[in-house]
KETOR-811170 format. One record per atom (N, C-alpha, C): residue number from 1; residue in three letters; atom name; x, y, z. Coordinates in nm, 2 decimals, always signed. Layout:
N
+-----+-----+----+--------+--------+--------+
!   k !   r !  a !      x !      y !      z !
+-----+-----+----+--------+--------+--------+
! NUM ! Ala ! CA !      X !      Y !      Z !
...
+-----+-----+----+--------+--------+--------+
***
This chain:
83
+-----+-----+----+--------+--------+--------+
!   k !   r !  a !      x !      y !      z !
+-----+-----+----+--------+--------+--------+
!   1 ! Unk !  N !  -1.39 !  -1.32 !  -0.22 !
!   1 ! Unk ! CA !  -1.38 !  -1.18 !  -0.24 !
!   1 ! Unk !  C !  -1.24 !  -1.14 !  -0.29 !
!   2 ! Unk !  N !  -1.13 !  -1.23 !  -0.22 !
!   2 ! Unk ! CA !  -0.99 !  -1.17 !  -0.26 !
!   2 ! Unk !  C !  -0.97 !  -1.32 !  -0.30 !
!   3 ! Unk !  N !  -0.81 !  -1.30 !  -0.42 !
!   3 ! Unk ! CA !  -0.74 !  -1.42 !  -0.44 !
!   3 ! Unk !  C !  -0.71 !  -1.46 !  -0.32 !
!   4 ! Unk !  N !  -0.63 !  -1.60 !  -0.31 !
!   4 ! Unk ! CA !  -0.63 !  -1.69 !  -0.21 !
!   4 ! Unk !  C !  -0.48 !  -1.61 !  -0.16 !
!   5 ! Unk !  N !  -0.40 !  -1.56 !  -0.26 !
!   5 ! Unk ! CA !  -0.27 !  -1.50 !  -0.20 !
!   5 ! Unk !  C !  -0.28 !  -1.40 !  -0.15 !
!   6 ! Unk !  N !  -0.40 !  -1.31 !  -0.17 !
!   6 ! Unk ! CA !  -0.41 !  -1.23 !  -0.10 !
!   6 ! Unk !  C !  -0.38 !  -1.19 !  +0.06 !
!   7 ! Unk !  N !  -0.34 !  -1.16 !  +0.16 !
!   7 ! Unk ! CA !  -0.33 !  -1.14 !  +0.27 !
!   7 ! Unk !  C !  -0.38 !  -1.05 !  +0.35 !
!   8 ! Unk !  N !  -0.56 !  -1.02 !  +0.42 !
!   8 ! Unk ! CA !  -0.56 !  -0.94 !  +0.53 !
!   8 ! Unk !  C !  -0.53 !  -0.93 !  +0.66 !
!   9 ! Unk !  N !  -0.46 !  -0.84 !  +0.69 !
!   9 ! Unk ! CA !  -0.41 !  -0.82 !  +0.83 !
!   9 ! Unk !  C !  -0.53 !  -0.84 !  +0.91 !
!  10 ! Unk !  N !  -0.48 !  -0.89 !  +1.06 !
!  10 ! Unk ! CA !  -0.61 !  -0.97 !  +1.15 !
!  10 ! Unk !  C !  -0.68 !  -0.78 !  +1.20 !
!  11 ! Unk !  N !  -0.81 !  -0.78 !  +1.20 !
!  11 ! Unk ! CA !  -0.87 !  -0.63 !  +1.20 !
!  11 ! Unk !  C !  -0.86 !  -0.59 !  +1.13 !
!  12 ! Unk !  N !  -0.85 !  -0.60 !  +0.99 !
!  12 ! Unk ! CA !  -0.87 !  -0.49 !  +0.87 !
!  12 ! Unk !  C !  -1.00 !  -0.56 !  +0.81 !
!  13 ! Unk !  N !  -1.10 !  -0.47 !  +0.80 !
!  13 ! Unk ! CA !  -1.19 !  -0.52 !  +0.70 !
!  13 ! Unk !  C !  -1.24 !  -0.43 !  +0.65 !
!  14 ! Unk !  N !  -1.30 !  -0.45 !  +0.52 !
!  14 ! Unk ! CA !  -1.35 !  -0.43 !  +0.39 !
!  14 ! Unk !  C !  -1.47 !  -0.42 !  +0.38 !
!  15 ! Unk !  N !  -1.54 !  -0.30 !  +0.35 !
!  15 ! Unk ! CA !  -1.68 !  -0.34 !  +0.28 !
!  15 ! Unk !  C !  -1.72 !  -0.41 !  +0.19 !
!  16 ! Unk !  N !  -1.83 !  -0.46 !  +0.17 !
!  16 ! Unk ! CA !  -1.91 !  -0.57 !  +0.05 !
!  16 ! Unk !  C !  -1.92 !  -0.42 !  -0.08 !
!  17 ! Unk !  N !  -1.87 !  -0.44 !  -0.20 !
!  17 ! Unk ! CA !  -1.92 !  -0.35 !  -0.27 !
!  17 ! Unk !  C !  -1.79 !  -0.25 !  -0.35 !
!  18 ! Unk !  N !  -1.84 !  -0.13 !  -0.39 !
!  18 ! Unk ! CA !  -1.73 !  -0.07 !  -0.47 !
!  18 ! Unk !  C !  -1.66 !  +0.03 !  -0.34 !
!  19 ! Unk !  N !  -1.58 !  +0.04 !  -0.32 !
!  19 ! Unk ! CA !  -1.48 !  +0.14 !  -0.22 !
!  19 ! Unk !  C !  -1.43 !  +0.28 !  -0.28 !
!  20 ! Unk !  N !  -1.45 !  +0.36 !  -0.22 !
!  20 ! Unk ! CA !  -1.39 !  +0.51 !  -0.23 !
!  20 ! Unk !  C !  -1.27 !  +0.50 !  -0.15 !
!  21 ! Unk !  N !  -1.15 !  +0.50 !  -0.25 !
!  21 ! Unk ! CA !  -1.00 !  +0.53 !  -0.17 !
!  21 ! Unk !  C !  -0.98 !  +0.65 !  -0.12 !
!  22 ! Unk !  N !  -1.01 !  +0.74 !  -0.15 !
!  22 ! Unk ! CA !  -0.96 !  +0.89 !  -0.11 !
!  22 ! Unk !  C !  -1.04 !  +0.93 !  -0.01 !
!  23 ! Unk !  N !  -1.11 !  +0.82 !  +0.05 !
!  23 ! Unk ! CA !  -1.11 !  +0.86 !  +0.20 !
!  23 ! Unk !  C !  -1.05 !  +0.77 !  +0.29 !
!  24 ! Unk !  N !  -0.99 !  +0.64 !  +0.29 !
!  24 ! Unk ! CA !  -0.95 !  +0.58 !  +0.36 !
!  24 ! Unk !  C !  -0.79 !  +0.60 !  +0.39 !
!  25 ! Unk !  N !  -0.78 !  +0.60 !  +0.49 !
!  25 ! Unk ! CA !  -0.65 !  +0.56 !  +0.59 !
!  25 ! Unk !  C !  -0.62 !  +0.46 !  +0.61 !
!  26 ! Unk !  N !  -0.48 !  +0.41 !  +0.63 !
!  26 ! Unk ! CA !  -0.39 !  +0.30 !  +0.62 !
!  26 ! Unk !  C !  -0.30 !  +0.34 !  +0.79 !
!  27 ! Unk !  N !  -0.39 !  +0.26 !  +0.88 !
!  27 ! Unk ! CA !  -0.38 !  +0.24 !  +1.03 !
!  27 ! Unk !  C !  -0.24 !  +0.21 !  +1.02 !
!  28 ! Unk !  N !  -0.18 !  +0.31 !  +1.12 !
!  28 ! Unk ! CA !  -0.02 !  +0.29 !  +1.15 !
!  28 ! Unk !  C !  +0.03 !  +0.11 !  +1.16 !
!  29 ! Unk !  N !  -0.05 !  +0.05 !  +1.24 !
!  29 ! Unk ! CA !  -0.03 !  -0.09 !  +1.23 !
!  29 ! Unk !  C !  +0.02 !  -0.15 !  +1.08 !
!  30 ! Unk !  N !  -0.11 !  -0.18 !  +1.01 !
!  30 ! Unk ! CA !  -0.12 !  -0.19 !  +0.88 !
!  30 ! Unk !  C !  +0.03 !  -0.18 !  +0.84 !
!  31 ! Unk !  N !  +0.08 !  -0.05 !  +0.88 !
!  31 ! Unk ! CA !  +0.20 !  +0.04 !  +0.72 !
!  31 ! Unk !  C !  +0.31 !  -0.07 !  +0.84 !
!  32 ! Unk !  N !  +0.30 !  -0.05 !  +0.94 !
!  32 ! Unk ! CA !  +0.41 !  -0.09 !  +0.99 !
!  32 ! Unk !  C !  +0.43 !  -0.27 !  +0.98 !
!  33 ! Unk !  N !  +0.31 !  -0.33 !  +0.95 !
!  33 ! Unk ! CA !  +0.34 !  -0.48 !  +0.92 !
!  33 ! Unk !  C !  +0.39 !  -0.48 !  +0.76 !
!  34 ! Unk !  N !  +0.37 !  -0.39 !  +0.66 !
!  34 ! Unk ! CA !  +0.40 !  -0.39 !  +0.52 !
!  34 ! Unk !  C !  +0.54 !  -0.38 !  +0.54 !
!  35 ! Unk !  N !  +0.59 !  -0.26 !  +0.62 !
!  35 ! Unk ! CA !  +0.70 !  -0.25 !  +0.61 !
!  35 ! Unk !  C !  +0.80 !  -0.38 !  +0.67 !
!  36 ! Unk !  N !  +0.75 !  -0.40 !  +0.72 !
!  36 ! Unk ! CA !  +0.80 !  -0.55 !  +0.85 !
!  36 ! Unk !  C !  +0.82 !  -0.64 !  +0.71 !
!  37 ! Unk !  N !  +0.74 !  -0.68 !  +0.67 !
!  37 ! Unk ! CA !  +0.72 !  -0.75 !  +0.51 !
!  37 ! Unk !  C !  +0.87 !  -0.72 !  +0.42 !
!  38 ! Unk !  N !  +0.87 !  -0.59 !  +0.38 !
!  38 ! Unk ! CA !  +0.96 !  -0.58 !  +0.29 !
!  38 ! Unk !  C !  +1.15 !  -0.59 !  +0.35 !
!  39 ! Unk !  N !  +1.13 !  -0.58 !  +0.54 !
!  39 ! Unk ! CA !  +1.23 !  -0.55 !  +0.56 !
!  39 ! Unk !  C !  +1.30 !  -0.73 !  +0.57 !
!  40 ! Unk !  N !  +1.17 !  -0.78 !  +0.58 !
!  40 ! Unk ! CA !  +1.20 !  -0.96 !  +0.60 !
!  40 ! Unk !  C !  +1.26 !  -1.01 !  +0.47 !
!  41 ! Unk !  N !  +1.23 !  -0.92 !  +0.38 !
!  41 ! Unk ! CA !  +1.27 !  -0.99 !  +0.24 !
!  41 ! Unk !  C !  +1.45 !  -0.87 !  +0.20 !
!  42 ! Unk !  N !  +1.48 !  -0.84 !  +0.29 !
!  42 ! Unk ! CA !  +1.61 !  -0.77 !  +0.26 !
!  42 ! Unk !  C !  +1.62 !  -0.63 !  +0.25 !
!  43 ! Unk !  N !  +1.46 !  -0.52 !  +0.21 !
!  43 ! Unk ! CA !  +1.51 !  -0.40 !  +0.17 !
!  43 ! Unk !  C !  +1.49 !  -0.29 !  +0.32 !
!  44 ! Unk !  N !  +1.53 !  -0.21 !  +0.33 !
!  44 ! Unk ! CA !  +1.49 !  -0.09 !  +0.47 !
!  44 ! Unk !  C !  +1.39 !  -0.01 !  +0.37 !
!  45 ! Unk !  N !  +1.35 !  +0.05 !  +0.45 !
!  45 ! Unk ! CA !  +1.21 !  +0.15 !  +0.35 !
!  45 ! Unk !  C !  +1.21 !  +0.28 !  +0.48 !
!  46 ! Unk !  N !  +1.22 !  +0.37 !  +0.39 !
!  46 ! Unk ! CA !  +1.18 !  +0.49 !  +0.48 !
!  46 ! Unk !  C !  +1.04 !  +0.51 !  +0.49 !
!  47 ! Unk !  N !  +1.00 !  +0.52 !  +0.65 !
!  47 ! Unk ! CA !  +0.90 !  +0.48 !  +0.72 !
!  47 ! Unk !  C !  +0.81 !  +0.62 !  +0.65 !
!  48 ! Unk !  N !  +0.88 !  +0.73 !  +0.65 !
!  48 ! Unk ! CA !  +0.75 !  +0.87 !  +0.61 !
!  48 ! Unk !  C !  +0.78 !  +0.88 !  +0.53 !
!  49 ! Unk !  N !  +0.86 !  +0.81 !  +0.43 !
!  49 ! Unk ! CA !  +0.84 !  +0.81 !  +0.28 !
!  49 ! Unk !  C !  +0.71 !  +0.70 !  +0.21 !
!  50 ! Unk !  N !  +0.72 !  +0.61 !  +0.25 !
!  50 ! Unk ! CA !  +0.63 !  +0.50 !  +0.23 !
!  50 ! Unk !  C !  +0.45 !  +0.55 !  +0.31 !
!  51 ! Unk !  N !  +0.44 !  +0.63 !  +0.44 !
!  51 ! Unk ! CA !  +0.32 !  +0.67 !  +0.45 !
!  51 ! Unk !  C !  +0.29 !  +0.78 !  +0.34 !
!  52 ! Unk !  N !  +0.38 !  +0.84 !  +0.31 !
!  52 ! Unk ! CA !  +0.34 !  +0.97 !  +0.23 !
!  52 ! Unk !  C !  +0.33 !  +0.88 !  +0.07 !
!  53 ! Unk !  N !  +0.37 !  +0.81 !  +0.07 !
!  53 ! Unk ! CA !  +0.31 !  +0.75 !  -0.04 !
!  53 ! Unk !  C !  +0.21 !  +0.68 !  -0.07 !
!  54 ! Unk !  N !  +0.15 !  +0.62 !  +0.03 !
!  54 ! Unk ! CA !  +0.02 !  +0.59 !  +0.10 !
!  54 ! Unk !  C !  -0.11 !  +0.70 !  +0.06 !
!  55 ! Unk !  N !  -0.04 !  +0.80 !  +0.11 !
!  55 ! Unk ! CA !  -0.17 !  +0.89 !  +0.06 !
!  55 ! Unk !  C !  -0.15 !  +0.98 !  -0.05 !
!  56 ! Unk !  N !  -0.06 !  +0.93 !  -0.14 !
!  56 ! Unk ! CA !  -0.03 !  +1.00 !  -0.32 !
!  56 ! Unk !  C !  -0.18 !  +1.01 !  -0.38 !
!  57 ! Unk !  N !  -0.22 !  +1.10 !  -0.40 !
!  57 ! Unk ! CA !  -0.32 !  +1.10 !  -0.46 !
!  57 ! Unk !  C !  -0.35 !  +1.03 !  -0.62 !
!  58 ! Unk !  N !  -0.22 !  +1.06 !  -0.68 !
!  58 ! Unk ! CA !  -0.24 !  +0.94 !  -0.83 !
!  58 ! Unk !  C !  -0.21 !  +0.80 !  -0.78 !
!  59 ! Unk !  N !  -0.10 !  +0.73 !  -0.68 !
!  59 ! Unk ! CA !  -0.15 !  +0.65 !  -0.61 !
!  59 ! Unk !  C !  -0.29 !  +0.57 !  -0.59 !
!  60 ! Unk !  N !  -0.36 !  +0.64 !  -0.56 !
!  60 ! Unk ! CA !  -0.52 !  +0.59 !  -0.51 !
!  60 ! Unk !  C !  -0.63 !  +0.62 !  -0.59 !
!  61 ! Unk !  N !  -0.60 !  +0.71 !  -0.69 !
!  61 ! Unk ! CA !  -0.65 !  +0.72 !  -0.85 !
!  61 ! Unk !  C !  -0.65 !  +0.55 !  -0.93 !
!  62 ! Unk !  N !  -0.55 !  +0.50 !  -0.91 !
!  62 ! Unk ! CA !  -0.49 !  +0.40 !  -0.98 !
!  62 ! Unk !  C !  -0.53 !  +0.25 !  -0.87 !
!  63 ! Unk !  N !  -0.54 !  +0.29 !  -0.77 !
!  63 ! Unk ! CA !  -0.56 !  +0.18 !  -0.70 !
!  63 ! Unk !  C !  -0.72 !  +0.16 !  -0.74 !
!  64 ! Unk !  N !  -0.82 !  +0.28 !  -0.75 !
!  64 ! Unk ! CA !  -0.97 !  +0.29 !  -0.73 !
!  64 ! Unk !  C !  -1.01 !  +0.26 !  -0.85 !
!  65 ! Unk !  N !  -0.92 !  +0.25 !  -0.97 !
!  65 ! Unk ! CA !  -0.94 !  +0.23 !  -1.10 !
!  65 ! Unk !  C !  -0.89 !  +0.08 !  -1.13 !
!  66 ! Unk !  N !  -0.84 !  +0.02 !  -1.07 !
!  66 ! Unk ! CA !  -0.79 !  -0.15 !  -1.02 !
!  66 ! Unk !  C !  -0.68 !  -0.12 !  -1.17 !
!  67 ! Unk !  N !  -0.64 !  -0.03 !  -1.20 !
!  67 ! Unk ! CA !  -0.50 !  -0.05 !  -1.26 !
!  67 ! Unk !  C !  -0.37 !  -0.12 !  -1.21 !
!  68 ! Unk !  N !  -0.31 !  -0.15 !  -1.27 !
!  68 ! Unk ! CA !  -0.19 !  -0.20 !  -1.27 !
!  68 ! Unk !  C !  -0.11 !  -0.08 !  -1.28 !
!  69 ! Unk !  N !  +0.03 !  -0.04 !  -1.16 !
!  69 ! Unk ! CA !  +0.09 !  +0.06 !  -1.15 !
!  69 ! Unk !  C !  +0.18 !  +0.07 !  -1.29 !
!  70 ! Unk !  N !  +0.20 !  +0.22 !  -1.27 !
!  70 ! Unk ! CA !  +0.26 !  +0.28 !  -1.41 !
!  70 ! Unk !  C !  +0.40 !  +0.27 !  -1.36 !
!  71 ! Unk !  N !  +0.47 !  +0.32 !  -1.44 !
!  71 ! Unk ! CA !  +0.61 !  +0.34 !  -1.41 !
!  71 ! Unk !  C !  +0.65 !  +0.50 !  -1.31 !
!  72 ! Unk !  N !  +0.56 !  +0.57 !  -1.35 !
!  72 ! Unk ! CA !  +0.58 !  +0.69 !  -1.21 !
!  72 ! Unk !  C !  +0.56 !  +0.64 !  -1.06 !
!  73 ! Unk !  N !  +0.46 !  +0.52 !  -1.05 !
!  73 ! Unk ! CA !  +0.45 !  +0.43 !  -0.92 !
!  73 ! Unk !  C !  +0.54 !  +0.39 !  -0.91 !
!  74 ! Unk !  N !  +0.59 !  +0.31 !  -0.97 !
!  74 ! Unk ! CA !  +0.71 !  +0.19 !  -0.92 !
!  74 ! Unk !  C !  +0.80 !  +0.31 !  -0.87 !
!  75 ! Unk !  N !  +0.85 !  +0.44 !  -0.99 !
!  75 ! Unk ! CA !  +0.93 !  +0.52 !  -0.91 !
!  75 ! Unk !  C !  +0.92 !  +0.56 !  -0.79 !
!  76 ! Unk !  N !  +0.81 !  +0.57 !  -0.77 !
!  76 ! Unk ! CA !  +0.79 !  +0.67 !  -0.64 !
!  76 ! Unk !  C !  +0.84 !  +0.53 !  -0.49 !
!  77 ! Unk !  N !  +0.77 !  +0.44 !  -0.55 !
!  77 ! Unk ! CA !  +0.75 !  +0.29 !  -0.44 !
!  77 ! Unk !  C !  +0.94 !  +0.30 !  -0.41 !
!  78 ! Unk !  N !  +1.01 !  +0.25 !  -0.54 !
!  78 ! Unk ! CA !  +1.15 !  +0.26 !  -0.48 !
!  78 ! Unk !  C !  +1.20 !  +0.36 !  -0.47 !
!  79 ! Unk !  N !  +1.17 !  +0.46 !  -0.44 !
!  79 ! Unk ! CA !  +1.22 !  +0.57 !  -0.38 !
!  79 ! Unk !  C !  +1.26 !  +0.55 !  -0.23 !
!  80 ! Unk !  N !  +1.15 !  +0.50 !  -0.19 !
!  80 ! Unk ! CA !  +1.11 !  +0.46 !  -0.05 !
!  80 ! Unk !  C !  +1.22 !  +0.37 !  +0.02 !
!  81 ! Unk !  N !  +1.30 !  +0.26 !  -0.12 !
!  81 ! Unk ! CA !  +1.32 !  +0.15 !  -0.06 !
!  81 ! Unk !  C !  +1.48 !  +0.17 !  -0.04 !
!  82 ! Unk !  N !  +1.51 !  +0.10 !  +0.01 !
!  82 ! Unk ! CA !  +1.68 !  +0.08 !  -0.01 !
!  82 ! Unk !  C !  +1.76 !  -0.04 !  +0.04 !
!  83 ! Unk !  N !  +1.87 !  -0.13 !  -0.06 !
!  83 ! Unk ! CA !  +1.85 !  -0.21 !  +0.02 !
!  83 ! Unk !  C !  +2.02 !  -0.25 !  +0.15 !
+-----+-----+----+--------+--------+--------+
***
């Protein structure tokens, strides 16, 4: 279903099929292992910058269309970050 690099968190699962993003939520857990992620590789991330980016509406336009992020994403993503 996913590449092999892919990584789901233990309790996250997925339906079989096409998914509607703009109704899903991203469980406090979830954001807080992502962030755990980025903070192990050197950057701090602001915690309610990064949820509110979570639920950007062009964000999840772009996720539900399997695009590859634009350059207004990346901005927004390091916005978040600092290192």
């Amino acid at each position: 279903m996913f590449p092999e690099e892919v990584t789901i968190p233990p309790g996250l699962t997925l339906p079989d099929g096409s998914i509607d993003v703009s109704d899903i939520s991203v469980p406090e857990q979830v954001i807080d292992q992502m962030i755990a992620q980025f903070e192990a590789a050197g950057m701090k991330v602001d915690k309610a910058c990064f949820t509110a980016l979570l639920k950007d509406e062009s964000l999840r336009k772009m996720v539900e269309a399997g695009g590859a992020p634009n350059q207004d994403a990346i901005k927004k993503f390091f916005t978040c970050l600092s290192t």
